[in-house]
C-alpha positions in Angstrom: 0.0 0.0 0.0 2.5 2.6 1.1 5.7 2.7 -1.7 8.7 3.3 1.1 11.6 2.1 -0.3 14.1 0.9 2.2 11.6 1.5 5.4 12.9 -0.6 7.6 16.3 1.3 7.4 14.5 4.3 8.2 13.8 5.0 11.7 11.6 7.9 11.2 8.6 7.4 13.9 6.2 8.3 10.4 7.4 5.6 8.5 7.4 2.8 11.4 3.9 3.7 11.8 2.4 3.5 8.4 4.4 0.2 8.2 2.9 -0.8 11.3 -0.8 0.1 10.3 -0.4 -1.6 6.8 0.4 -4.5 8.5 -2.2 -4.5 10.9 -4.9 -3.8 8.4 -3.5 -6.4 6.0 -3.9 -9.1 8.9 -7.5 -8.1 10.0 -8.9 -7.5 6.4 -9.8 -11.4 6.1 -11.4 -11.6 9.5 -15.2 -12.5 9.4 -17.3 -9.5 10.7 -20.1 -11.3 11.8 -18.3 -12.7 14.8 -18.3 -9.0 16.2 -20.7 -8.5 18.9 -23.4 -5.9 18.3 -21.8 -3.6 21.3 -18.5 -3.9 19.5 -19.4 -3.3 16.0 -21.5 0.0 17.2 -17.7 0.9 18.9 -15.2 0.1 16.0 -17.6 2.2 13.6 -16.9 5.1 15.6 -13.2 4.2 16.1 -12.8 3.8 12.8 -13.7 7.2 11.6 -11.6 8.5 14.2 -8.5 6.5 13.2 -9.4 7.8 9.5 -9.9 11.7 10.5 -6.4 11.5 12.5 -5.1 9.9 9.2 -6.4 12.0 6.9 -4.8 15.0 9.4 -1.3 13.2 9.2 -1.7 13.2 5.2 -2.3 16.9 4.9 0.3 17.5 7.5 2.5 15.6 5.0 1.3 17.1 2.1 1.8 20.5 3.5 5.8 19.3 4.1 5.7 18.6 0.0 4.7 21.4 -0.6 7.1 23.4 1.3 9.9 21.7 0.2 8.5 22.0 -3.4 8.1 18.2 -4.1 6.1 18.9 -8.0 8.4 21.2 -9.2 11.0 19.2 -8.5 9.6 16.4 -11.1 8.3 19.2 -13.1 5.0 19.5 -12.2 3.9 23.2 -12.2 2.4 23.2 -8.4 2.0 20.7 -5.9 -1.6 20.7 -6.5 -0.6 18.9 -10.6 1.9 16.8 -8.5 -0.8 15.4 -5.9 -3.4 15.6 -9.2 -1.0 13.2 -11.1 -0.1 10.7 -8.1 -3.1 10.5 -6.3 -5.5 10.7 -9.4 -7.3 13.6 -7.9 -9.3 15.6 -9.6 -7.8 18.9 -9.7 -10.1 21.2 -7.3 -9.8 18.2 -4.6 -5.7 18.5 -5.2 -5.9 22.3 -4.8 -8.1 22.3 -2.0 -5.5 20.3 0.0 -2.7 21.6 -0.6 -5.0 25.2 0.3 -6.1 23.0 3.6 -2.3 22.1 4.8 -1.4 25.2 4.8 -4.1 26.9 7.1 -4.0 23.7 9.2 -0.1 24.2 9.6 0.0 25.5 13.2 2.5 25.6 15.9 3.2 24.0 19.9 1.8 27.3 21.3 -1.0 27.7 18.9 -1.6 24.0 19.3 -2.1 24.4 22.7 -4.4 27.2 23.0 -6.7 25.3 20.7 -6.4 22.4 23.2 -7.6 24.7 26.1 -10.3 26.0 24.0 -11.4 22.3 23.5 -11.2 21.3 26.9 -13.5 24.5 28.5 -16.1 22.8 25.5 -15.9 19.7 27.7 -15.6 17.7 24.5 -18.6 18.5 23.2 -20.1 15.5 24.9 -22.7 17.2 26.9 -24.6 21.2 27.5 -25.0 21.9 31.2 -27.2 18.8 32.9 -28.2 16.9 29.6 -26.3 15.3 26.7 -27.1 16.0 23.5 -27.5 14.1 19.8 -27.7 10.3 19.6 -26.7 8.0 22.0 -22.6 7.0 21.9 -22.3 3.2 21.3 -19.5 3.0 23.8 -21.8 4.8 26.2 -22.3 8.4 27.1 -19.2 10.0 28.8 -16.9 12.7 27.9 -14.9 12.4 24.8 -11.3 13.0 26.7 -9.9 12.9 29.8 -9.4 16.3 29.8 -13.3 17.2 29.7 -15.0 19.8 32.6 -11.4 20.1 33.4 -11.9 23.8 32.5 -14.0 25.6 34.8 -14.6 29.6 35.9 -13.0 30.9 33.2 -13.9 34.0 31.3 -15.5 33.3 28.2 -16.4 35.2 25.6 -19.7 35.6 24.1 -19.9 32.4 22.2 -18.2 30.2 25.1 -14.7 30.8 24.0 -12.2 31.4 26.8 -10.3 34.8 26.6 -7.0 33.8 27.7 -6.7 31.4 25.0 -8.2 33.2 22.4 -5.4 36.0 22.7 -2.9 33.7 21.8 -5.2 32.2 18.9 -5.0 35.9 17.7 -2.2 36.3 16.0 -3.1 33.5 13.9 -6.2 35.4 12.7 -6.6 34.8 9.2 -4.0 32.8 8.4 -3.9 29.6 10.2 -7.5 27.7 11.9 -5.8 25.8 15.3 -8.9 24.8 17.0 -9.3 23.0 13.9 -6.2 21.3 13.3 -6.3 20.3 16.8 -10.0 18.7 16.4 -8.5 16.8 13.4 -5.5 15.7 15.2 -7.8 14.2 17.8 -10.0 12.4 15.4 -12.9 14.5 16.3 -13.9 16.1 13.1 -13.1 15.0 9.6 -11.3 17.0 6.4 -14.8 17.7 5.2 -15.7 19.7 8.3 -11.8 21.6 8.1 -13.1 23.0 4.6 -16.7 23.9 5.8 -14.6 26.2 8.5 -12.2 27.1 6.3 -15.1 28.7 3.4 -17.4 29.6 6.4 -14.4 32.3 7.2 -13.7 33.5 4.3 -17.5 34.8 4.5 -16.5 37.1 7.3 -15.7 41.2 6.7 -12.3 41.7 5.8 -12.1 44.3 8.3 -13.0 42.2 11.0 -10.9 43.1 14.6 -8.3 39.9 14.7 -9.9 37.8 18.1 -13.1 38.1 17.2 -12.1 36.3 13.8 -9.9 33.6 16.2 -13.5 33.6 17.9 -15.4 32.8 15.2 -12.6 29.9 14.2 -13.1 28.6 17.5 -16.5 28.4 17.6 -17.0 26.7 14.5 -14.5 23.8 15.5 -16.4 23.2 18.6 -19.5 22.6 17.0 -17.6 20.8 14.1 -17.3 18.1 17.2 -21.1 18.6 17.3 -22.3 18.5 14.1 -22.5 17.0 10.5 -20.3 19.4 8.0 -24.1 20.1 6.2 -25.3 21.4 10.0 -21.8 22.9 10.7 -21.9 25.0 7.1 -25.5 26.0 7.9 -24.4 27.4 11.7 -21.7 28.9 9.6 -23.4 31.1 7.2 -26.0 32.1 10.4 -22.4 32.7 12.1 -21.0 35.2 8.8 -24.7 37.2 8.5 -24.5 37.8 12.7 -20.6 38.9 12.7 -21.3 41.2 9.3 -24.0 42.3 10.8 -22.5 43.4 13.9 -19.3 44.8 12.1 -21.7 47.0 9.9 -23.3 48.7 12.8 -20.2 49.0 14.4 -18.4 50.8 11.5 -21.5 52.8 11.2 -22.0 54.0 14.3 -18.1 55.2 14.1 -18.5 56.3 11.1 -21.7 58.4 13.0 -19.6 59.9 15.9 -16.6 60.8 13.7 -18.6 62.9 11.6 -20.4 64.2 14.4 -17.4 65.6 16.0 -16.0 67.2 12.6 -20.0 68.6 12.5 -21.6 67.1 9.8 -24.5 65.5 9.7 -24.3 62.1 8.2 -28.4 60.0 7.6 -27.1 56.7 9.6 -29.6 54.7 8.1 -27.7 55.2 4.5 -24.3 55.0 5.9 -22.0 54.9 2.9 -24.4 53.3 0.9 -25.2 50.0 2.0 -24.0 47.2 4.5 -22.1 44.5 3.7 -24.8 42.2 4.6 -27.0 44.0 2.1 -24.0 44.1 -0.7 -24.1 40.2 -0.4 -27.7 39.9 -0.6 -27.5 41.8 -3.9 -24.3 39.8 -5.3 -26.8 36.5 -4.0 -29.4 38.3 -6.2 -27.5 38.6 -8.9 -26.7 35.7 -9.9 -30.1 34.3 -10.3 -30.9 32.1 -13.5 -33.3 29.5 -15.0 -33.6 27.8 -17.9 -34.3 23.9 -19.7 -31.3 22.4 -22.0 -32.7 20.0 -24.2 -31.2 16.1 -23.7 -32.0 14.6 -27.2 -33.7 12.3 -25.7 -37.4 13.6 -25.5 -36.6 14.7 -21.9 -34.7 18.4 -20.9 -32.6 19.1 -17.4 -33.4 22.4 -15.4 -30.3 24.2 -14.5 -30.4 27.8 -12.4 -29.0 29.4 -9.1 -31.4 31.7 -7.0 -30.3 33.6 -3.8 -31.3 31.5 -0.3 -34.3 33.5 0.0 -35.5 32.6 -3.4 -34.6 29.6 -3.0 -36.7 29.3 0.2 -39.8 30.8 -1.5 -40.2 28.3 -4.0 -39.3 25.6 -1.6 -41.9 26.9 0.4 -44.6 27.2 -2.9 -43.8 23.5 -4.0 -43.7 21.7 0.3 -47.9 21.2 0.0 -47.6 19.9 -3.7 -44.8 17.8 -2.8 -46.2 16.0 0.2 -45.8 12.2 -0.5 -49.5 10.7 -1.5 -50.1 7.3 -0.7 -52.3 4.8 -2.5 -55.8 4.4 -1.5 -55.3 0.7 0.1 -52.4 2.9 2.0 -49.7 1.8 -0.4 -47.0 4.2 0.7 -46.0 7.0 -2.4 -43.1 5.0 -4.5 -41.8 8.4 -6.1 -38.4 9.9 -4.1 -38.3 13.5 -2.6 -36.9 14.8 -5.8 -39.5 13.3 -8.2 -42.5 15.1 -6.1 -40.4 18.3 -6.0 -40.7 17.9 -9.4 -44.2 16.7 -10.3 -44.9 19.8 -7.5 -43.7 22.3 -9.7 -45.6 21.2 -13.1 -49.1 20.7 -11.3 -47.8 24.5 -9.5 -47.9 26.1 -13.1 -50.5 24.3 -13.9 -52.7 26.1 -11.2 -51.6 29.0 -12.1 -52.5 28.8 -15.4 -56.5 27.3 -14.6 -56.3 30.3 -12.1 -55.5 33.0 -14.5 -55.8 35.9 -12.0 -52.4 34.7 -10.6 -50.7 35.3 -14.0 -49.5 38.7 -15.4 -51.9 41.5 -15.2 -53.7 40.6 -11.5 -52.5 40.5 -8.4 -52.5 36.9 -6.9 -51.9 35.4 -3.2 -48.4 35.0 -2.4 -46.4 31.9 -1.0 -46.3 31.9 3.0 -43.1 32.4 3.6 -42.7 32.1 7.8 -39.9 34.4 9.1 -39.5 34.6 12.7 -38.1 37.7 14.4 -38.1 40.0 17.2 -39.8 43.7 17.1 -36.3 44.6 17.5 -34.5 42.8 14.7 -37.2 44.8 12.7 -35.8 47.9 13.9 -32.4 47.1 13.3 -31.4 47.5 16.8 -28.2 46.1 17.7 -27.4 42.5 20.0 -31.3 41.2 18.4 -31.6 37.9 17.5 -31.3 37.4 13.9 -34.3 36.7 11.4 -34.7 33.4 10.1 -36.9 31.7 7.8 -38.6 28.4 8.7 -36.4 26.4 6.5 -32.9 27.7 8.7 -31.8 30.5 6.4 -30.8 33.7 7.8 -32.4 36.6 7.1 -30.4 39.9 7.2 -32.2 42.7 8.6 -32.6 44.7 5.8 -34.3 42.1 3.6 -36.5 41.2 7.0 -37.4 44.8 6.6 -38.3 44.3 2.8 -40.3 41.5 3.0 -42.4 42.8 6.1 -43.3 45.7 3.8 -46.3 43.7 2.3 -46.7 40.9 4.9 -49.2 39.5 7.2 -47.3 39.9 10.9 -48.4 37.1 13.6 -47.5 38.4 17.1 -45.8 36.3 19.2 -45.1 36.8 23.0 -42.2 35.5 24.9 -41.0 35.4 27.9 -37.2 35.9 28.4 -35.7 32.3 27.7 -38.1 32.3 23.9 -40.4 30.0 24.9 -44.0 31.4 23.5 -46.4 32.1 26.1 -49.2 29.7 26.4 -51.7 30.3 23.4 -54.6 27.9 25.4 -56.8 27.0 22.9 -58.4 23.7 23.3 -58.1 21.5 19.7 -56.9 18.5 18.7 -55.0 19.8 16.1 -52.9 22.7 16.6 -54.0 26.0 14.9 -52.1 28.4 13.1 -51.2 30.4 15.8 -49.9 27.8 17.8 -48.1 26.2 15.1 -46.3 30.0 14.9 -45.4 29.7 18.1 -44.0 26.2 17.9 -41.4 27.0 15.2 -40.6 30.4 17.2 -39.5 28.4 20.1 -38.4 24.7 18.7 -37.1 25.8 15.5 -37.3 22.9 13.6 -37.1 18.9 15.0 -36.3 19.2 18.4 -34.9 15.3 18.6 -31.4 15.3 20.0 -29.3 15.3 17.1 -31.8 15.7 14.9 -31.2 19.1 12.5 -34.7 18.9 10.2 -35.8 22.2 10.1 -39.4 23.6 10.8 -40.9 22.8 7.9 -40.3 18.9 7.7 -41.8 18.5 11.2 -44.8 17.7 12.5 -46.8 18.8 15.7 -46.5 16.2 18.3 -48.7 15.8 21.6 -46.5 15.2 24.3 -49.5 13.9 26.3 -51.6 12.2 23.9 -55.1 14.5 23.2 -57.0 11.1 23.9 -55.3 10.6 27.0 -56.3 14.1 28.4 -53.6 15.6 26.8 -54.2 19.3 26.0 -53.6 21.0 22.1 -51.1 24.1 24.4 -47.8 24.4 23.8 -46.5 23.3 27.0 -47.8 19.9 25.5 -46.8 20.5 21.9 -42.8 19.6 20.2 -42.1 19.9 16.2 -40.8 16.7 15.2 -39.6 15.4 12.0 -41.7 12.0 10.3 -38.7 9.6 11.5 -38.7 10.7 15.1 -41.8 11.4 15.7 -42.4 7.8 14.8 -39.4 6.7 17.0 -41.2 8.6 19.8 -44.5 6.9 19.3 -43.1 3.5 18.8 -39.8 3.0 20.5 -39.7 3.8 24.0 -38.4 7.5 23.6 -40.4 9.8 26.4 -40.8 13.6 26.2 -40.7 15.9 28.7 -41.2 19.5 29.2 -38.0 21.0 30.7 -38.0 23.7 33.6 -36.5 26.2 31.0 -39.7 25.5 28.2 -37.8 23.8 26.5 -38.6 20.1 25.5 -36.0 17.3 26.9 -36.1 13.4 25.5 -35.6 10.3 27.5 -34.1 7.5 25.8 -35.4 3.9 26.2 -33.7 2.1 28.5 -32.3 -0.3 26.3 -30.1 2.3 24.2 -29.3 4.5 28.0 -29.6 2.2 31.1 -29.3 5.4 32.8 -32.0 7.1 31.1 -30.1 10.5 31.2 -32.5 13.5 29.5 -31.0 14.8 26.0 -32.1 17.5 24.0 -31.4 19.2 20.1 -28.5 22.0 20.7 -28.3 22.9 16.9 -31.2 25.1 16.8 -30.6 26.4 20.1 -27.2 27.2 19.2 -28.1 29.0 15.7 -30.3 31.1 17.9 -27.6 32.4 19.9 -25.4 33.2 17.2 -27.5 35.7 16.1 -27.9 37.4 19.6 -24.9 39.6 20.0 -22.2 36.7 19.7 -19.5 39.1 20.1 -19.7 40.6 23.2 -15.9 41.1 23.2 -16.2 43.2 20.2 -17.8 45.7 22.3 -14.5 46.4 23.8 -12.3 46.6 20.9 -10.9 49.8 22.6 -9.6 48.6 25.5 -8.2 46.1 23.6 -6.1 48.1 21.6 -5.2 50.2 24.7 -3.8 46.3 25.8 -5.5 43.3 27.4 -7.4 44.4 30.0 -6.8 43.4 33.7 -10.2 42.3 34.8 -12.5 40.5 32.1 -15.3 43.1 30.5 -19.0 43.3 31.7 -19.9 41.9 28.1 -17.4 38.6 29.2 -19.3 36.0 31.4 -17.5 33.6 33.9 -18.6 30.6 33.0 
């Protein structure tokens, strides 16, 4: 497998260790699987893609030596990217993109070791304050390192991130990602969550103050131990739209007192022209484009790219067409997700051309698009939580502003943890209101681990309505189709937590213990948007120099 001429002369610890992994590998390959028990096979899944992340780390970290010693040029190869394309048979955006990868992932002992502290104060991601979180570990729920809850009454940052370290991850702002390398090291994320961190950061301003980009890097390889790379891009780009949005105001505000000390009178709500927020919505706009190429074969292919929110509106337009329709003996619908999508949008023009008051020259009903956001997110007022539509995109504030020109508005009241007061009515199935309220406190599937959003779920009685149960949202979770059919058939129990919030109780044949779990991801995409850079707020006494005592805006944890 690995062509290392002369090896055993070489005493290099790299090359004794490949050898030694060949040769294990090539003397378990044979070995019948079935005689695994069920305990163990559940454990060397999860081992395995450990072993392979750590692997795939040492390859990059060896790539990123070729590179720097210049390894393609000196065969001939233009770049190291055409060497690794050639003798890897890559194609060429996968060479590129590691060669791009070992570089930012090329870190050093002290760097390496702030990333380790940050990890450690995250307590290995195995578990939020009194309940653990996702699916149930096959080896059994415990922390993910000896090291976890080692870290305790530090000062933290906004988004969890402990101070001390994050000065030292500073001077790597931009450059280098060390929480990530170090998650990699460890086995704990894979390459395909380093390049979800790595494109999620180049999203942020360019002008962005230097920790709160190491913030930002941090944060993201936390939840990388958290979350699929789908998930982890998705808390990304809420992640980018909170940190622009923040930097705008900031710059604008400055912008504001500067020119009101020179005395001039500058219109803050036009700044100097637009936000960056608003100048990516328009490049997002931009690029929109639809149209059929025809196959030859009595059959075309749609091609087209649309901006998230457009993208979202016709997602939302086609969900009721696209529902899956089973037979009438209860045959369930044979056609995949994609093929109703598509059959959606045919019988949706369809409609509209039978209904021809929604076509050109009458004003028809629009799609119902459901954005949730606070009175003050409307009003652009700084530290809100962000706007987001019901399928998990973020909204920015401008084009929540937009949109609520010609909208109907549902009022919802909260208390101060978000959990919608109690809307009482008394049905068996839940209203409109209440389902309103349901997505502006769950979010989407509120399963541990689960990241459906709110408009694949369903509304599930926590208390069945036959069983006295009421139709009121302390009796109410979203859940998606699979779990809410795990909850009604295997053993899961729901309960309503002390903080509104719903908590789930495995069976006790997947957690003897029975330990509560809930979903973080959705809970975690709400605080990003709610003013996730406290430390930015004093970016002056850090350029005066660290400051002795942590800031109001910095929580001890």
């Amino acid at each position: 497998m690995f062509d290392l001429t002369d090896r055993a002369a070489s005493g290099h610890p790299l090359v004794v260790a490949l050898d030694a992994v060949e040769s294990a590998i090539s003397s378990a390959g044979d070995a019948p699987m079935w005689g695994l028990r069920s305990d163990e096979l559940a454990r060397l899944v999860v081992a395995h893609e450990a072993l392979t992340a750590r692997l795939a780390g040492l390859g990059l970290g060896l790539v990123r030596e070729a590179d720097r010693r210049g390894a393609g040029s000196a065969v001939g190869a233009p770049s190291t990217a055409d060497w690794l394309r050639d003798r890897l048979r890559l194609d060429h955006g996968v060479a590129k993109g590691r060669v791009e990868l070992a570089a930012v992932l090329d870190v050093d002992a002290g760097l390496f070791e702030a990333a380790r502290t940050v990890h450690q104060a995250a307590g290995g991601g195995a578990a939020v304050g009194d309940h653990r979180v996702g699916y149930p570990d096959p080896a059994g729920d415990r922390a993910t390192g000896p090291e976890a809850g080692a870290v305790d009454a530090v000062a933290r940052t906004g988004l969890g991130v402990p101070v001390a370290a994050l000065r030292e991850l500073s001077r790597a702002a931009r450059r280098l990602l060390p929480c990530t390398a170090w998650a990699l090291r460890e086995g704990r994320v894979c390459v395909e969550h380093a390049q979800v961190i790595r494109r999620a950061l180049k999203r942020l301003p360019a002008g962005i103050d230097a920790m709160v980009w190491a913030e930002c890097e941090a944060f993201l390889a936390i939840h990388a131990t958290r979350h699929d790379p789908r998930s982890l891009a998705r808390l990304g780009s809420h992640l980018a739209t909170a940190v622009t949005g923040a930097h705008d105001l900031a710059g604008q505000d400055e912008r504001v007192t500067a020119a009101s000390r020179a005395g001039e009178v500058v219109d803050a709500a036009r700044g100097d022209g637009g936000l960056d927020g608003d100048r990516g919505e328009e490049r997002a706009e931009a690029t929109t484009m639809f149209g059929f190429a025809d196959n030859g074969d009595g059959t075309v292919r749609a091609y087209g790219c649309f901006s998230a929110e457009a993208a979202d509106l016709i997602t939302t337009a086609l969900a009721a067409l696209a529902a899956p329709a089973p037979a009438a003996d209860g045959t369930a619908d044979p056609r995949g997700h994609a093929t109703r999508m598509g059959d959606a949008l045919v019988e949706l023009c369809r409609r509209a051309m039978d209904a021809g008051d929604l076509l050109p020259g009458a004003r028809g009903a629009r799609p119902h698009l459901t954005i949730t956001a606070s009175l003050g997110t409307l009003r652009k007022q700084p530290g809100c939580p962000k706007a987001v539509s019901m399928w998990g995109t973020p909204i920015t504030p401008e084009a929540l502003r937009r949109l609520a020109c010609d909208a109907g508005v549902s009022r919802v009241l909260t208390d101060p943890a978000g959990v919608p007061l109690d809307v009482g009515r008394q049905h068996r199935t839940v209203t409109p209101g209440q389902w309103v309220a349901l997505v502006a406190r769950d979010q989407g599937c509120a399963f541990p681990g689960c990241a459906r959003p709110a408009a694949w779920t369903q509304a599930h009685h926590i208390t069945h309505w036959a069983d006295g149960g009421t139709t009121d949202l302390d009796n109410l979770v979203l859940l998606c189709g699979h779990h809410h059919r795990s909850v009604h058939h295997r053993g899961w129990t729901v309960r309503m937590g002390t903080n509104g919030h719903p908590t789930f109780i495995p069976p006790p044949w997947i957690d003897p213990a029975r330990q509560p779990r809930r979903n973080i991801y959705h809970r975690v995409l709400d605080a990003v948007g709610t003013d996730p850079l406290r430390l930015d707020a004093v970016a002056g006494s850090r350029r005066a120099g660290p400051p002795k005592d942590p800031p109001e805006q910095v929580r001890a944890a």
